[in-house]
N, C-alpha and C positions, 0 to 999 in steps of 0.2 A: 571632228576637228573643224571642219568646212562650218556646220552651225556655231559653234563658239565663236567662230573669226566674225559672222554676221552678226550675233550678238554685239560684238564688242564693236563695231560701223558704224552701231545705231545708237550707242552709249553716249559719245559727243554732241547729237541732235536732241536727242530725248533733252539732256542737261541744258542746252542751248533753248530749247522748246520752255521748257521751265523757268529759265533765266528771263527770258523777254516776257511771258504770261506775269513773272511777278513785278517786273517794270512797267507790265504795262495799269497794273491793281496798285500798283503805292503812287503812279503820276498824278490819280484824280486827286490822293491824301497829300500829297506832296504840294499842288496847285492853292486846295483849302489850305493847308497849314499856313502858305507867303499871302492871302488874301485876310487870314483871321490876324495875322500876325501883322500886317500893314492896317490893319484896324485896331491896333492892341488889344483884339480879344482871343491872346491863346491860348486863356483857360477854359475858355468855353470847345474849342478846337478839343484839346485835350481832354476833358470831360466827355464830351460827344465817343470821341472813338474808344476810352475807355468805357464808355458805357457799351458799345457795339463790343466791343471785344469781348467783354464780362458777358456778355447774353450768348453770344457765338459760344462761346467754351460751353457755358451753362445745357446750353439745347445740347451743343455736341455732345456734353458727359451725358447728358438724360437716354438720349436716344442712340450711343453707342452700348451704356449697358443695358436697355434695353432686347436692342437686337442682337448681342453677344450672349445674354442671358437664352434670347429666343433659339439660336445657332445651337447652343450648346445642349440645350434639353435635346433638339432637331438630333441631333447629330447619336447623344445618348440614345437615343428610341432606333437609328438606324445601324447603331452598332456591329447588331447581330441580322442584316439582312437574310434572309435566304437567297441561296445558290439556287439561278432558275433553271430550270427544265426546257431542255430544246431538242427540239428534235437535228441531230447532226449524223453526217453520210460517212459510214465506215470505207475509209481507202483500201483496205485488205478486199474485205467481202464485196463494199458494194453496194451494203443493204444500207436502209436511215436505220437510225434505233432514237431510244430516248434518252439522255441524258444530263447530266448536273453541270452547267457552266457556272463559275465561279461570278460570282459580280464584281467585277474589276471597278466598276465607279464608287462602290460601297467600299472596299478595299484599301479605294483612293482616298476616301474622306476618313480614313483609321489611319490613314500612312503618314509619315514620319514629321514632315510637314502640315501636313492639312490643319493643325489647330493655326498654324501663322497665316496661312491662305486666308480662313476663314475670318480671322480678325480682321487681316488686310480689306478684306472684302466691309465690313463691318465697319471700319476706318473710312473707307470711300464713300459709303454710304450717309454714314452718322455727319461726312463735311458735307457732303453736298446739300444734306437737311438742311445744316447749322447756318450755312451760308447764304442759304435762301432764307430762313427765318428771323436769322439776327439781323435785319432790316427793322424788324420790329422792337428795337430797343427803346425807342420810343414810350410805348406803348410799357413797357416793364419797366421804364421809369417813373410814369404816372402812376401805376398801380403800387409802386413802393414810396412812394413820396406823394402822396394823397393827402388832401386836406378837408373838412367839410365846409360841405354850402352852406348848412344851418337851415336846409329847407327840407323837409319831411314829403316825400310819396305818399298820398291820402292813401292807394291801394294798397301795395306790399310793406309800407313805413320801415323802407329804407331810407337812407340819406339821399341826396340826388346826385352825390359822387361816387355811391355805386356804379350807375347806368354809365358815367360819364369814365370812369376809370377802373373799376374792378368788372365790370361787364366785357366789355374789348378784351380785356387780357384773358380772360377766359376764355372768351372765343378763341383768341389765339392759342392759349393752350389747351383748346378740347382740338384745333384742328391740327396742333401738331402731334398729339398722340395721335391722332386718328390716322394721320400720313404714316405715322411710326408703325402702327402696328398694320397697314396695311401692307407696306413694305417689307414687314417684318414676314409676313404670310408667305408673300410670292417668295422673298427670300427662303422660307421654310418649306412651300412645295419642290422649289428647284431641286433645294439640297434631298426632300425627298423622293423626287424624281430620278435624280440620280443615285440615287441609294436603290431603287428598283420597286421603292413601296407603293 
């Protein structure tokens, strides 16, 4: 009883904590929109964050099934842990002997919850990506709205709006899988650390 009443303490501050963190992320959108808009360009305001926004999601969807795909295999393989072996001291006798303790963390990641846990976990991950990478909207709108220079690369005779627009984005997206699936690993020793493998 005592821990549910301290749960329920911290339930008003958490919502509070929350409430200020996103007033304090819509002030800077909020400042831009009365400056674009006392310039009458609020298409360009609007276009901008829709385009942040479309990337955010984008990256989010990419690398949340990624690493939920990653979880789930992880999780399959740890299913059937084995029960390890320890040596524990018999109360009666006296003596240690060997025996089977159960894996109570391999147990946990089968129990009743655990697939919502693990999402969860997946969830926080995949924004915290999204949020740092969809900065780069930018750059994913040059490479989708590309046009040519008309001038030809004597060595690799590409156009010169490769280098200038489908090279960057690449980069960007060889370095966000490469965060992804490194992420994805540690995420995947964890779960099988705790699974005992």
């Amino acid at each position: 009883m005592q821990r549910n009443q301290i749960s329920k303490k911290w339930v008003p501050w958490i919502v509070l904590l929350v409430i200020l963190a996103a007033i304090l992320a819509l002030t800077s959108y909020y400042v831009d929109y009365l400056w674009y808009h006392s310039v009458e360009y609020t298409q360009v305001f609007v276009k901008t964050l829709l385009s942040k926004i479309a990337t955010g999601i984008g990256i989010f969807a990419l690398v949340f099934v990624i690493l939920r795909l990653n979880a789930w295999v992880t999780v399959k393989k740890t299913k059937n842990a084995p029960s390890r072996e320890r040596w524990v001291l018999d109360e009666e006798t006296g003596n240690a002997r060997m025996m089977q303790v159960p894996n109570l963390l391999a147990s946990m990641l089968n129990g009743k919850y655990s697939s919502w846990i693990i999402t969860g976990i997946c969830v926080v991950l995949a924004l915290l990506i999204s949020v740092g990478m969809s900065s780069q909207w930018l750059l994913v709108q040059q490479f989708f709205h590309q046009v040519d220079f008309g001038i030809t690369d004597p060595l690799f005779h590409h156009d010169v709006r490769f280098y200038f627009f489908s090279l960057p984005f690449l980069k960007i997206l060889y370095e966000l899988i490469f965060l992804t699936v490194v992420v994805g690993l540690i995420f995947s020793a964890l779960l099988y650390s705790a699974a005992g493998i």
